[in-house]
Every structure is written in C-alpha cells, then in structure tokens.
N, CA, C and O atoms as a Maestro MAE file, in Angstrom:
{
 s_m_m2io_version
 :::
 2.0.0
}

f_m_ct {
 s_m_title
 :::
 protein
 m_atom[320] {
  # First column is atom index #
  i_m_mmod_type
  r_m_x_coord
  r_m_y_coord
  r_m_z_coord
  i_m_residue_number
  s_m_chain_name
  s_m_pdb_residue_name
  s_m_pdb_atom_name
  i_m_atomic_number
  :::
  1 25 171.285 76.798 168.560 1 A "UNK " " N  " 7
  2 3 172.439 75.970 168.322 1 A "UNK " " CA " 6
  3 2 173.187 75.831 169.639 1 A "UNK " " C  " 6
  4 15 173.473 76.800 170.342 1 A "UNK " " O  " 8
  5 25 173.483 74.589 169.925 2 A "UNK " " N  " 7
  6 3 174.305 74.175 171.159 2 A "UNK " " CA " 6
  7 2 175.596 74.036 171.096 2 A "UNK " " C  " 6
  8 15 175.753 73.477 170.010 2 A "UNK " " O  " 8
  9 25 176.615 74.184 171.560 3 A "UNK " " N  " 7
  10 3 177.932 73.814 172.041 3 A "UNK " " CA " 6
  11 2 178.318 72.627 172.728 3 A "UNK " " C  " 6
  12 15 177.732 72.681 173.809 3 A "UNK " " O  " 8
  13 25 179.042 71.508 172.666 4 A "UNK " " N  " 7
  14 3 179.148 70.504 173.629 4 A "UNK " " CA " 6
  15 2 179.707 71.330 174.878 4 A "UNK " " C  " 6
  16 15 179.242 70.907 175.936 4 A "UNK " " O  " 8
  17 25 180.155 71.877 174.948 5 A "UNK " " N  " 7
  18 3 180.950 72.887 176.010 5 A "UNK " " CA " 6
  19 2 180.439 74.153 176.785 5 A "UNK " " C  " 6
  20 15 179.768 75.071 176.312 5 A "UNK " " O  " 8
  21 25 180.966 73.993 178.281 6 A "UNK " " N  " 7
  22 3 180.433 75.422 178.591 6 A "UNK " " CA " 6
  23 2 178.846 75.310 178.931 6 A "UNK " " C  " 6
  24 15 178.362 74.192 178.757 6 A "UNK " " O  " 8
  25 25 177.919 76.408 179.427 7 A "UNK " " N  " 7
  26 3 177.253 76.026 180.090 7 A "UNK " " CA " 6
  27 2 175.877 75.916 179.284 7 A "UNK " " C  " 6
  28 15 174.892 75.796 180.012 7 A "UNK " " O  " 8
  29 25 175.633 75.936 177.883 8 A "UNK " " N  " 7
  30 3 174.624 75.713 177.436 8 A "UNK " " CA " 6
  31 2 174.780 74.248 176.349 8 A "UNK " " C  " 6
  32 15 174.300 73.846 175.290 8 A "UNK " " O  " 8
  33 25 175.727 73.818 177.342 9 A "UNK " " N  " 7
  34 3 175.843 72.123 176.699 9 A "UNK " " CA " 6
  35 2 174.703 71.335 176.679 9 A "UNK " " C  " 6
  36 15 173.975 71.429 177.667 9 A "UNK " " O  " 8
  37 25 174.284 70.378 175.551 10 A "UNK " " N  " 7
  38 3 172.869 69.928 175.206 10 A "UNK " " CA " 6
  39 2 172.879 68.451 176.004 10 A "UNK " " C  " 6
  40 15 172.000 67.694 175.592 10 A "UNK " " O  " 8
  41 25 173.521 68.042 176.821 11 A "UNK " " N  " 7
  42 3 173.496 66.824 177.089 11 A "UNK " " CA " 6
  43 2 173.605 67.323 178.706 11 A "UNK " " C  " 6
  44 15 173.910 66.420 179.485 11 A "UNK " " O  " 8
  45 25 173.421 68.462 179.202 12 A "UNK " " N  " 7
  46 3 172.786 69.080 180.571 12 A "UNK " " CA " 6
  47 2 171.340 69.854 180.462 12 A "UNK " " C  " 6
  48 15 170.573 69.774 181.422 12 A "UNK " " O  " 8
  49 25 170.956 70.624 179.261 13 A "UNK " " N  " 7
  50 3 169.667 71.059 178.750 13 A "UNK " " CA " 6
  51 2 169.089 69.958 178.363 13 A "UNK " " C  " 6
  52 15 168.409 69.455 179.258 13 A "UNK " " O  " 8
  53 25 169.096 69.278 177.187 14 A "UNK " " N  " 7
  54 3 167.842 68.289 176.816 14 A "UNK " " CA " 6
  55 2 167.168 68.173 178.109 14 A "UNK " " C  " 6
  56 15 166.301 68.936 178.536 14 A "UNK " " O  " 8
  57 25 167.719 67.004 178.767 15 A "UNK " " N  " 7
  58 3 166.913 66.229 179.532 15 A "UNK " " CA " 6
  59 2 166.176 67.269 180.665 15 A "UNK " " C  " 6
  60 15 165.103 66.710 180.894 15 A "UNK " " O  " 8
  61 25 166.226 68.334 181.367 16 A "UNK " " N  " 7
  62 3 166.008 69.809 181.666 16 A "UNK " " CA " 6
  63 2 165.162 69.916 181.056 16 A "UNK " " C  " 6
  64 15 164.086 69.596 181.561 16 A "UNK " " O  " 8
  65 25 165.179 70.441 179.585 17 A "UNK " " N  " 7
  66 3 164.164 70.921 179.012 17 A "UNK " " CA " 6
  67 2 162.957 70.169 178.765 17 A "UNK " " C  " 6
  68 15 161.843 70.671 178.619 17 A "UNK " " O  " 8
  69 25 163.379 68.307 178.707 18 A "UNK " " N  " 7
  70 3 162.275 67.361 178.286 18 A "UNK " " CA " 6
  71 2 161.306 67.501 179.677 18 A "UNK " " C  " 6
  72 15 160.091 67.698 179.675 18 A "UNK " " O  " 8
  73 25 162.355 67.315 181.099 19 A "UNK " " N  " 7
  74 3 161.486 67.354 182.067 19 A "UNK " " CA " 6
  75 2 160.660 68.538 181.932 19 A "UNK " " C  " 6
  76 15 159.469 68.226 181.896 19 A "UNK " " O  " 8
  77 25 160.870 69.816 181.842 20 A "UNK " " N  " 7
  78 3 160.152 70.745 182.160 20 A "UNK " " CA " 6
  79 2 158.700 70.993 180.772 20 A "UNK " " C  " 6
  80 15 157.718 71.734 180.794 20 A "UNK " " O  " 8
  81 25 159.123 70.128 179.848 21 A "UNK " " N  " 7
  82 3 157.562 70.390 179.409 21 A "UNK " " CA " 6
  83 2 157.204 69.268 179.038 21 A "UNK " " C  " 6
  84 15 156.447 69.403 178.077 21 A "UNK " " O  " 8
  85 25 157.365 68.139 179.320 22 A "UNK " " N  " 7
  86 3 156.963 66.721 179.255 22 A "UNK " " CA " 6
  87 2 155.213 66.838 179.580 22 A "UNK " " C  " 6
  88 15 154.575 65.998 178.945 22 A "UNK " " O  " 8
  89 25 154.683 67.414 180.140 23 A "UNK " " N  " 7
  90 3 153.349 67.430 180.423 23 A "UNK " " CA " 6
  91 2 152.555 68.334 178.871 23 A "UNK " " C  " 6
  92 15 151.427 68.155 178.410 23 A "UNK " " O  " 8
  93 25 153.517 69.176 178.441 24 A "UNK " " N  " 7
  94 3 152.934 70.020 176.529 24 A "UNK " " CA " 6
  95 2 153.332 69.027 175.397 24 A "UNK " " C  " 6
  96 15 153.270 69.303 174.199 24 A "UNK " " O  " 8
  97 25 153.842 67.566 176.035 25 A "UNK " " N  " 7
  98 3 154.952 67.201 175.044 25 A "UNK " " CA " 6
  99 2 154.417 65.655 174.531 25 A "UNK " " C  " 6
  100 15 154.457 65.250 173.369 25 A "UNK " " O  " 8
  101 25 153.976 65.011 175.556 26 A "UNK " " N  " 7
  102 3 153.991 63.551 175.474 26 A "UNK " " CA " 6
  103 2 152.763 63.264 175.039 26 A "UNK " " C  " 6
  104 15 152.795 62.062 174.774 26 A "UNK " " O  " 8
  105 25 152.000 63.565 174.879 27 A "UNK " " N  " 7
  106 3 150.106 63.558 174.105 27 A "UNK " " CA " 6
  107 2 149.645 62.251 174.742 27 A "UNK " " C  " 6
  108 15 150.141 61.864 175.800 27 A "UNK " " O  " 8
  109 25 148.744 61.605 174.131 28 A "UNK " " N  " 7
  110 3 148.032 60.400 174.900 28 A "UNK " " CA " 6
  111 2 148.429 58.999 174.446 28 A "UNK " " C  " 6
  112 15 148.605 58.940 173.229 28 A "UNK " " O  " 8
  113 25 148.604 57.931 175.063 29 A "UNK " " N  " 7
  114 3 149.006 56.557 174.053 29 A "UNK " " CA " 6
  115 2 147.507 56.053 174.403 29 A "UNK " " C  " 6
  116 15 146.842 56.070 175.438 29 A "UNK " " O  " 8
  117 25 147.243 55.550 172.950 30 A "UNK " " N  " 7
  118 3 146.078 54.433 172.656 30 A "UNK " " CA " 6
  119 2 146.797 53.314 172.302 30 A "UNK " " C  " 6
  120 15 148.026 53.331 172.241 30 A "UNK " " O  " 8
  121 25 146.063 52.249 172.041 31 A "UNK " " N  " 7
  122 3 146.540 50.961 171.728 31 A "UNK " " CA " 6
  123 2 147.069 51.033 170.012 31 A "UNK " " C  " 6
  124 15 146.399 50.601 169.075 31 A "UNK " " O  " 8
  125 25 148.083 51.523 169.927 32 A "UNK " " N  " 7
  126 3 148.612 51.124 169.034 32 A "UNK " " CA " 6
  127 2 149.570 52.206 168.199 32 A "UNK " " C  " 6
  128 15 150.475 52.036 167.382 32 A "UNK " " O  " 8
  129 25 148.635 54.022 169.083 33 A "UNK " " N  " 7
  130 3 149.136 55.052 168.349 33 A "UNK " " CA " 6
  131 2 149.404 55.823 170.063 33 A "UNK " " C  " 6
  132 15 149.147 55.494 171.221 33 A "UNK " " O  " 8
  133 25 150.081 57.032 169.350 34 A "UNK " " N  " 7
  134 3 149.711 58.415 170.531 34 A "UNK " " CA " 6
  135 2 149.438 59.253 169.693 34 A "UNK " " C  " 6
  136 15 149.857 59.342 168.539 34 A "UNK " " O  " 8
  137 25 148.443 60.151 170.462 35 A "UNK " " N  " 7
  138 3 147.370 61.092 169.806 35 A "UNK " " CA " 6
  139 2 148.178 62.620 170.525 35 A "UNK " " C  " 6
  140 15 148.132 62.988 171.699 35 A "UNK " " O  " 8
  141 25 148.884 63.283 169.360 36 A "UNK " " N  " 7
  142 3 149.293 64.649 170.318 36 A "UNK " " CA " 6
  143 2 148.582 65.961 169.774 36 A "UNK " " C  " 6
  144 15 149.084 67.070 169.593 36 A "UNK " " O  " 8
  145 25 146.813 65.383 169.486 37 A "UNK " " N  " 7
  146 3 146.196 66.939 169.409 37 A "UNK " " CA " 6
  147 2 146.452 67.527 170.768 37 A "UNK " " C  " 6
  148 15 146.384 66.863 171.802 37 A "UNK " " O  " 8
  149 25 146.768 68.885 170.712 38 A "UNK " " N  " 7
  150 3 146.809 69.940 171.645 38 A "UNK " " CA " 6
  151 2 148.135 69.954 172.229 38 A "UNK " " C  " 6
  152 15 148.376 70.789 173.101 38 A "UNK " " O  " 8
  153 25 149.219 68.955 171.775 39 A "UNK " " N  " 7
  154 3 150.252 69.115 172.404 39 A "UNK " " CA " 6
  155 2 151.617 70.044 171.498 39 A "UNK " " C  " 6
  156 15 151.559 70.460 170.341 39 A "UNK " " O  " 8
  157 25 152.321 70.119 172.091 40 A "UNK " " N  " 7
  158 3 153.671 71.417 171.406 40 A "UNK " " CA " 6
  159 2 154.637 70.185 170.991 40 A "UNK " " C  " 6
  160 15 155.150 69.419 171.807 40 A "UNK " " O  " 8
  161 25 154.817 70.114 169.434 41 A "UNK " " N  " 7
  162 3 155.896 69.011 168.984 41 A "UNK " " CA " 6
  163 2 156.887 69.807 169.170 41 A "UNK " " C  " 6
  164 15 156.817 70.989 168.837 41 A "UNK " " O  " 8
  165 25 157.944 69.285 169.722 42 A "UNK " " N  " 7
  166 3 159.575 69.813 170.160 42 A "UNK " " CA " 6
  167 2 160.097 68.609 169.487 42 A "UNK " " C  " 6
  168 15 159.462 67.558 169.580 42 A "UNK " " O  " 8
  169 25 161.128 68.665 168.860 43 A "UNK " " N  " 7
  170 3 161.571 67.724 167.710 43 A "UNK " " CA " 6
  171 2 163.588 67.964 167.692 43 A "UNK " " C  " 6
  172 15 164.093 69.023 167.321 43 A "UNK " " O  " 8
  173 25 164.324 66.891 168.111 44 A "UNK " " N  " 7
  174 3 165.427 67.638 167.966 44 A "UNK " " CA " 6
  175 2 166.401 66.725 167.654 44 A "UNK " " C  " 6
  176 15 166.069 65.598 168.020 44 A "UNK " " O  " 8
  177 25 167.642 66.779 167.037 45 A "UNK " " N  " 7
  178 3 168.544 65.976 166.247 45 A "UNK " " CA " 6
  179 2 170.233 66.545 166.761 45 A "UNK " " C  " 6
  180 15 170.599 67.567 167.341 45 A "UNK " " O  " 8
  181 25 170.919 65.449 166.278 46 A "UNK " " N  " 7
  182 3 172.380 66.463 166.541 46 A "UNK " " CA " 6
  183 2 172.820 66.275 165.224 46 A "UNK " " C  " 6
  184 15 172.076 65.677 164.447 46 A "UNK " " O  " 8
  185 25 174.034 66.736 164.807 47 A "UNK " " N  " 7
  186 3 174.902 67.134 163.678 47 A "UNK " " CA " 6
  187 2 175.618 65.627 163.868 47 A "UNK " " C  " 6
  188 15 175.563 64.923 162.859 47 A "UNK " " O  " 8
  189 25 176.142 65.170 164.795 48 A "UNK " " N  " 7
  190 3 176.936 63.854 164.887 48 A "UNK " " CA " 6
  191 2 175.585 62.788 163.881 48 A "UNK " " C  " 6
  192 15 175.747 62.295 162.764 48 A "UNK " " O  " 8
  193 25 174.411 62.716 164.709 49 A "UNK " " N  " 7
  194 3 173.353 61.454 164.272 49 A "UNK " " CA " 6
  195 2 172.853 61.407 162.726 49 A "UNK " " C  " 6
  196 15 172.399 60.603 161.912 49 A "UNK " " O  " 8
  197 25 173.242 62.853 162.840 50 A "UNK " " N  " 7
  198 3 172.725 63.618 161.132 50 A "UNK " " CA " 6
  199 2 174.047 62.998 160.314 50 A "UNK " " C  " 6
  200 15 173.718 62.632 159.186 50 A "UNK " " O  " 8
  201 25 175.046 62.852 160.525 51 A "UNK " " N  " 7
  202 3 176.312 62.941 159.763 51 A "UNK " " CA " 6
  203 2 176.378 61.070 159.630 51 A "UNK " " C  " 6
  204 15 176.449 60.502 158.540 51 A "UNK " " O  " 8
  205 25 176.340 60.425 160.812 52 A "UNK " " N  " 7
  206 3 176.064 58.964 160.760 52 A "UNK " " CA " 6
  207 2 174.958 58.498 159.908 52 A "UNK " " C  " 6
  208 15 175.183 58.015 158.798 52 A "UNK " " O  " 8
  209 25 173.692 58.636 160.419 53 A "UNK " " N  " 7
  210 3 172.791 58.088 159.626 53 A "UNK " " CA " 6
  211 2 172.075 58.852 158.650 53 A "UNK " " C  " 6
  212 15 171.027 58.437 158.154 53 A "UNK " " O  " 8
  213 25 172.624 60.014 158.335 54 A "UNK " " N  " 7
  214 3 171.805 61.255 157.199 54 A "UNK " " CA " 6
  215 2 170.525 61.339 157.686 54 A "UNK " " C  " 6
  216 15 170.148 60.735 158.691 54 A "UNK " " O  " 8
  217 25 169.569 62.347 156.755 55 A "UNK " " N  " 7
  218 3 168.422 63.208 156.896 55 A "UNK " " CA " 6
  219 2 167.397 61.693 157.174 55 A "UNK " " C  " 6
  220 15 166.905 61.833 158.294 55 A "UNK " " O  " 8
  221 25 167.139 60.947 156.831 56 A "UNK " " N  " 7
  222 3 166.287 59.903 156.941 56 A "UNK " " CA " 6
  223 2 166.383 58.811 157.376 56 A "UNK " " C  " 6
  224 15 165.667 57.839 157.136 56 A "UNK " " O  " 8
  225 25 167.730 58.931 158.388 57 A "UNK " " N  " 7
  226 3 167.482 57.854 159.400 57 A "UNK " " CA " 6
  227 2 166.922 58.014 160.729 57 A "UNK " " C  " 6
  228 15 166.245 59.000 161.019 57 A "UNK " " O  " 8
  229 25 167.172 57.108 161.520 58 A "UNK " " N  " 7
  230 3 166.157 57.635 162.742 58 A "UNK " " CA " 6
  231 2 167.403 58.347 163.293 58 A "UNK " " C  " 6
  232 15 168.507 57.815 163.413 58 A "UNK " " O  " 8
  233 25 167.198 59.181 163.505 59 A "UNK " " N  " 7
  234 3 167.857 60.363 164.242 59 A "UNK " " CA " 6
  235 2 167.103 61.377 164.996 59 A "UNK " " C  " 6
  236 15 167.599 62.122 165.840 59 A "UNK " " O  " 8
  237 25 165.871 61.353 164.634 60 A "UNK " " N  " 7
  238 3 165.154 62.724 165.404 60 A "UNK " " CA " 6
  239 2 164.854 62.146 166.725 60 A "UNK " " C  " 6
  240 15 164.916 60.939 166.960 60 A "UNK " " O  " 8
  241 25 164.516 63.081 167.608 61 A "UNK " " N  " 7
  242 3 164.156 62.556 168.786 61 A "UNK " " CA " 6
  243 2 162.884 63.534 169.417 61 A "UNK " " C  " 6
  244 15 163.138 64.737 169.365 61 A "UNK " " O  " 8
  245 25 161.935 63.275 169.836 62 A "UNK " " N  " 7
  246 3 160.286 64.002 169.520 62 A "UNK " " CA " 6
  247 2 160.413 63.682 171.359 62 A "UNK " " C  " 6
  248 15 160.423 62.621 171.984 62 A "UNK " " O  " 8
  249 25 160.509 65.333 171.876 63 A "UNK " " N  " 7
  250 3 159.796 65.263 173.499 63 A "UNK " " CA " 6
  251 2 158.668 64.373 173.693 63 A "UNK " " C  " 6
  252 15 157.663 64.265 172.992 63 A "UNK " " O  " 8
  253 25 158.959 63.805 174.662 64 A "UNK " " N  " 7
  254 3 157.202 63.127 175.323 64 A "UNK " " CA " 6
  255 2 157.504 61.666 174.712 64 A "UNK " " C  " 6
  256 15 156.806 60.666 174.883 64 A "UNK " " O  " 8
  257 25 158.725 61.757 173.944 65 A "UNK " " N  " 7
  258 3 158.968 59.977 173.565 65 A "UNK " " CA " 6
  259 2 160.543 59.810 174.015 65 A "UNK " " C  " 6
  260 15 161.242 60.799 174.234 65 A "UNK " " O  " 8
  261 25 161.066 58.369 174.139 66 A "UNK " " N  " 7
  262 3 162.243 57.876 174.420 66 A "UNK " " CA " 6
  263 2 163.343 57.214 173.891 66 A "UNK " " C  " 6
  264 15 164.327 56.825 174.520 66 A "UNK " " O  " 8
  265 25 163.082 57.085 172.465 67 A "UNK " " N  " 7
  266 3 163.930 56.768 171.453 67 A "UNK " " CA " 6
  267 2 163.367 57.635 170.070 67 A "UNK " " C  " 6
  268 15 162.229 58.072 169.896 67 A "UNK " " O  " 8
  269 25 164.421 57.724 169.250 68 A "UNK " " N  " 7
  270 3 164.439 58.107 168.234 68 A "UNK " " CA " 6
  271 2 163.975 57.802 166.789 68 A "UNK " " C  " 6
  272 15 164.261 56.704 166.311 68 A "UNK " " O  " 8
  273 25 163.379 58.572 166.172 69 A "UNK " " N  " 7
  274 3 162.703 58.145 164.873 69 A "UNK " " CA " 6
  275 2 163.281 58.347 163.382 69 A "UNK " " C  " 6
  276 15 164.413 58.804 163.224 69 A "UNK " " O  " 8
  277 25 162.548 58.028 162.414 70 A "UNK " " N  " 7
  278 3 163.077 58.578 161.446 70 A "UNK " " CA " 6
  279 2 162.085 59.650 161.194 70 A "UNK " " C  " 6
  280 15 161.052 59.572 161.859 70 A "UNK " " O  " 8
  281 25 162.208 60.706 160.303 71 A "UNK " " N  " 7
  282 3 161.105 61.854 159.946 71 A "UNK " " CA " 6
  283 2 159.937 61.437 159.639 71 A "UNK " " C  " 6
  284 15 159.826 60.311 159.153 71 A "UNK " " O  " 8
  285 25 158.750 62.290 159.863 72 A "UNK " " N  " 7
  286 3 157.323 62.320 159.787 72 A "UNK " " CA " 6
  287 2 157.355 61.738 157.896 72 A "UNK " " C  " 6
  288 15 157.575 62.519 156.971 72 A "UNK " " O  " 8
  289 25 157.128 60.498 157.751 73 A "UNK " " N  " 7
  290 3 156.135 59.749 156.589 73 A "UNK " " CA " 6
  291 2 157.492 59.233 156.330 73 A "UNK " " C  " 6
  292 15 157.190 58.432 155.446 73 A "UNK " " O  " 8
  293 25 158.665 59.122 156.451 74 A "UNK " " N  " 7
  294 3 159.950 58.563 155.958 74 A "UNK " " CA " 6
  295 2 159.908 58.347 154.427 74 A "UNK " " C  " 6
  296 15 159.505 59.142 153.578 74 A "UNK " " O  " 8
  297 25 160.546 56.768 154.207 75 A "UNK " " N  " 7
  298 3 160.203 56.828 152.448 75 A "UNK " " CA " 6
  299 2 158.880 56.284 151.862 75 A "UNK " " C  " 6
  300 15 158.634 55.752 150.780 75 A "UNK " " O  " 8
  301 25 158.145 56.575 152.877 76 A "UNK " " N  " 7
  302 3 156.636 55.650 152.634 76 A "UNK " " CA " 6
  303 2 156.236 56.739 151.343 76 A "UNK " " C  " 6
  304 15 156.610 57.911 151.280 76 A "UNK " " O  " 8
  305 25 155.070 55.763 149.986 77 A "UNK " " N  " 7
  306 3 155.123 56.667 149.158 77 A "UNK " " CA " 6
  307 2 153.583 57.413 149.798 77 A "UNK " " C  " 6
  308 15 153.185 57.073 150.912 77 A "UNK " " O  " 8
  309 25 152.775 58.482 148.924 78 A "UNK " " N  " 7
  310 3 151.531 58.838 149.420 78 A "UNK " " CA " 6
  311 2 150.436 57.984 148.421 78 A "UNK " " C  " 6
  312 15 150.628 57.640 147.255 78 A "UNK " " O  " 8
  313 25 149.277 57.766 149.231 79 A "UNK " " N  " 7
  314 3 148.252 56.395 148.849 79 A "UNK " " CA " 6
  315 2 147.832 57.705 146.916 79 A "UNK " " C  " 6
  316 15 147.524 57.117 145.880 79 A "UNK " " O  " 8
  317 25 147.912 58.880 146.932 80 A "UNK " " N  " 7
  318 3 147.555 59.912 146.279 80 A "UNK " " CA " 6
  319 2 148.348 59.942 144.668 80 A "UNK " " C  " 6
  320 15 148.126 60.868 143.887 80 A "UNK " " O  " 8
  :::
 }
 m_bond[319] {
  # First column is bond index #
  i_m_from
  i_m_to
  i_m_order
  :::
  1 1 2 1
  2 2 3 1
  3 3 4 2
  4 3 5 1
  5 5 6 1
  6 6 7 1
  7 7 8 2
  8 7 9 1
  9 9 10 1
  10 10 11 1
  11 11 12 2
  12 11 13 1
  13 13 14 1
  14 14 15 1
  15 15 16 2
  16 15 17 1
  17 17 18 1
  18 18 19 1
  19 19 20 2
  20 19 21 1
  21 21 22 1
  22 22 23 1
  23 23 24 2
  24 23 25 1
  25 25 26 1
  26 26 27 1
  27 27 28 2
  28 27 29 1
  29 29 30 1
  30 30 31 1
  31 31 32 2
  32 31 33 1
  33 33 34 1
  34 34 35 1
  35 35 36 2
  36 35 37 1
  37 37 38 1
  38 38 39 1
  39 39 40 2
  40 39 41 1
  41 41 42 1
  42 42 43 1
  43 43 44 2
  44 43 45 1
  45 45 46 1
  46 46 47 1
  47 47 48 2
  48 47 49 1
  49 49 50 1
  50 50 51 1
  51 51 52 2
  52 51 53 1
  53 53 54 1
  54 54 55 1
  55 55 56 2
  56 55 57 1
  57 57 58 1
  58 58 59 1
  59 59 60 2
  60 59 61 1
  61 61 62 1
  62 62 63 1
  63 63 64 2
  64 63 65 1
  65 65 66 1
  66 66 67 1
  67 67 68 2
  68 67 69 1
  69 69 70 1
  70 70 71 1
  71 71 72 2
  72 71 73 1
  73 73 74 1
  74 74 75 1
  75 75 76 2
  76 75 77 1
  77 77 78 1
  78 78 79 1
  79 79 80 2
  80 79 81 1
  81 81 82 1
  82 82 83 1
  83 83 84 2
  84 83 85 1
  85 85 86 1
  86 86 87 1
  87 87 88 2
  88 87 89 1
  89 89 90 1
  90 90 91 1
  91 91 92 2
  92 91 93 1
  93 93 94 1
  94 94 95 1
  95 95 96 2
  96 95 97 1
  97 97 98 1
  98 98 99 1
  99 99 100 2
  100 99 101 1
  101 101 102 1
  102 102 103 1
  103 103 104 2
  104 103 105 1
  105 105 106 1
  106 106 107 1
  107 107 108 2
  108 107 109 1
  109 109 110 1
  110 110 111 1
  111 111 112 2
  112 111 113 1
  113 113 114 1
  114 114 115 1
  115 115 116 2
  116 115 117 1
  117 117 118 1
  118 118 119 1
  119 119 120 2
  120 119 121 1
  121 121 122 1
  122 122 123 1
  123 123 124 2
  124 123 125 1
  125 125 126 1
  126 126 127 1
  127 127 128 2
  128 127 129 1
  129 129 130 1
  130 130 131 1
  131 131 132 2
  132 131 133 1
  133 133 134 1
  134 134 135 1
  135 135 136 2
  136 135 137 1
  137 137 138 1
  138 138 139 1
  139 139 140 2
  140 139 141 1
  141 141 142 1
  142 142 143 1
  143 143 144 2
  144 143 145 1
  145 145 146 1
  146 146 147 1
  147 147 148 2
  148 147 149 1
  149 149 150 1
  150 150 151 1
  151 151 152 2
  152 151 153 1
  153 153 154 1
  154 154 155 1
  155 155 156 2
  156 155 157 1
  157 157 158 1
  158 158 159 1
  159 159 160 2
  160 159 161 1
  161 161 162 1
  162 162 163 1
  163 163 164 2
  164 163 165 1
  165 165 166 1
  166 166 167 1
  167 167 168 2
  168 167 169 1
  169 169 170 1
  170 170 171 1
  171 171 172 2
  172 171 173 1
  173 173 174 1
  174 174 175 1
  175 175 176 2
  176 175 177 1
  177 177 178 1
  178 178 179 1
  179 179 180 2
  180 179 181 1
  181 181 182 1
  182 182 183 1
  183 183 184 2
  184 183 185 1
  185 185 186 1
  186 186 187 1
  187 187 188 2
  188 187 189 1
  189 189 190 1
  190 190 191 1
  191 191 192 2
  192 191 193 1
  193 193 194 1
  194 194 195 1
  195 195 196 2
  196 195 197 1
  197 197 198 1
  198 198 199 1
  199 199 200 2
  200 199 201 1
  201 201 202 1
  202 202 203 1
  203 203 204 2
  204 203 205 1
  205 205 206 1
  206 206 207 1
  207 207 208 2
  208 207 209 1
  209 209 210 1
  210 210 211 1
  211 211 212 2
  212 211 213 1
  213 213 214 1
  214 214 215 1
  215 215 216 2
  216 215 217 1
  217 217 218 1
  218 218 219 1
  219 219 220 2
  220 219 221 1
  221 221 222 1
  222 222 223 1
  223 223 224 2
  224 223 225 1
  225 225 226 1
  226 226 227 1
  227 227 228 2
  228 227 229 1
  229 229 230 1
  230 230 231 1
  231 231 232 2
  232 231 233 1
  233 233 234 1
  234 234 235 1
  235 235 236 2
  236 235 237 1
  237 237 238 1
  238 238 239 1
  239 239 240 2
  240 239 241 1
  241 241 242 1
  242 242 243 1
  243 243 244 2
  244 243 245 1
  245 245 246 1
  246 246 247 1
  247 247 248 2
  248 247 249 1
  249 249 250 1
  250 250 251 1
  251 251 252 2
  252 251 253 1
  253 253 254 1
  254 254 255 1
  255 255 256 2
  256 255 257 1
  257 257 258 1
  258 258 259 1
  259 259 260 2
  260 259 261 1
  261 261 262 1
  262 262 263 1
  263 263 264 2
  264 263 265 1
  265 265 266 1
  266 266 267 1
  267 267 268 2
  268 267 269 1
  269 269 270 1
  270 270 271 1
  271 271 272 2
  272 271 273 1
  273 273 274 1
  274 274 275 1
  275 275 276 2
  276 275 277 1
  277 277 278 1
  278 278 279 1
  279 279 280 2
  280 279 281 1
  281 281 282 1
  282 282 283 1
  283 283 284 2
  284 283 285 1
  285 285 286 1
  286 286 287 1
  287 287 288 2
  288 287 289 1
  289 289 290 1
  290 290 291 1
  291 291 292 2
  292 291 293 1
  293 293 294 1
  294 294 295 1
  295 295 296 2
  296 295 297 1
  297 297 298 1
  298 298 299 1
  299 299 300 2
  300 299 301 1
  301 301 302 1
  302 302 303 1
  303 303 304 2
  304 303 305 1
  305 305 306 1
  306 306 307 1
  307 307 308 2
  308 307 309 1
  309 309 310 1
  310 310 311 1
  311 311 312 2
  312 311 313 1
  313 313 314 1
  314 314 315 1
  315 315 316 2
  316 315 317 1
  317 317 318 1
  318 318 319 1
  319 319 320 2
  :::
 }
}
C-alpha cells in the first residue's frame, strides 16, 4: 500500500518500478495479440480509479503496457 506522500509515493515508484522490470513485463506483440508466456504479470490500480469507475472499469494498469484496462474477461459471458 502506497501513500501519495513522503518517500514511497506511487507516482515516483510506478514508473521506477515499470522501468526496472519492463524486460519480465512486456511479453511479445503479434499482429493482433501479446503473448506473455514466461513473463511476471504486475497488475496495479489506485483507490481514486477504483472509486470513479468501480471494479470493472478500465482501471487496471498491466506493466509492459501503456494504458489501462478493464479486468481479465470483463462482462464477456463464457462460450461454456
């Protein structure tokens, strides 16, 4: 958990932390997808984006990418 304040403020870490494992983070782009077998999903949100757009808007933000998503399968139903 972060603090806006003081020295473990998340808007001096993120981008820190994205650089430093951007190479475990960003997986491969093909034409149409990115493929992150073998890579470390780092996945992270704030309490502000959470409180604006709730649990299922795009709010997450996934290392190795540059804008924000909504959660893994959103309201898609399963083909099952």
């Amino acid at each position: 958990m972060f603090n806006r304040i003081g020295e473990r403020n998340p808007n001096r870490i993120f981008p820190r932390l994205q650089e430093m494992t951007r190479q475990l983070c960003q997986g491969q782009r093909h034409t149409g997808f990115h493929d992150y077998y073998g890579s470390i999903p780092i996945i992270v949100t704030g309490l502000k984006n959470l409180r604006e757009h709730g649990p299922k808007g795009s709010v997450f933000l996934r290392f190795g990418r540059d804008h924000t998503q909504p959660p893994a399968g959103g309201d898609r139903q399963s083909p099952l």
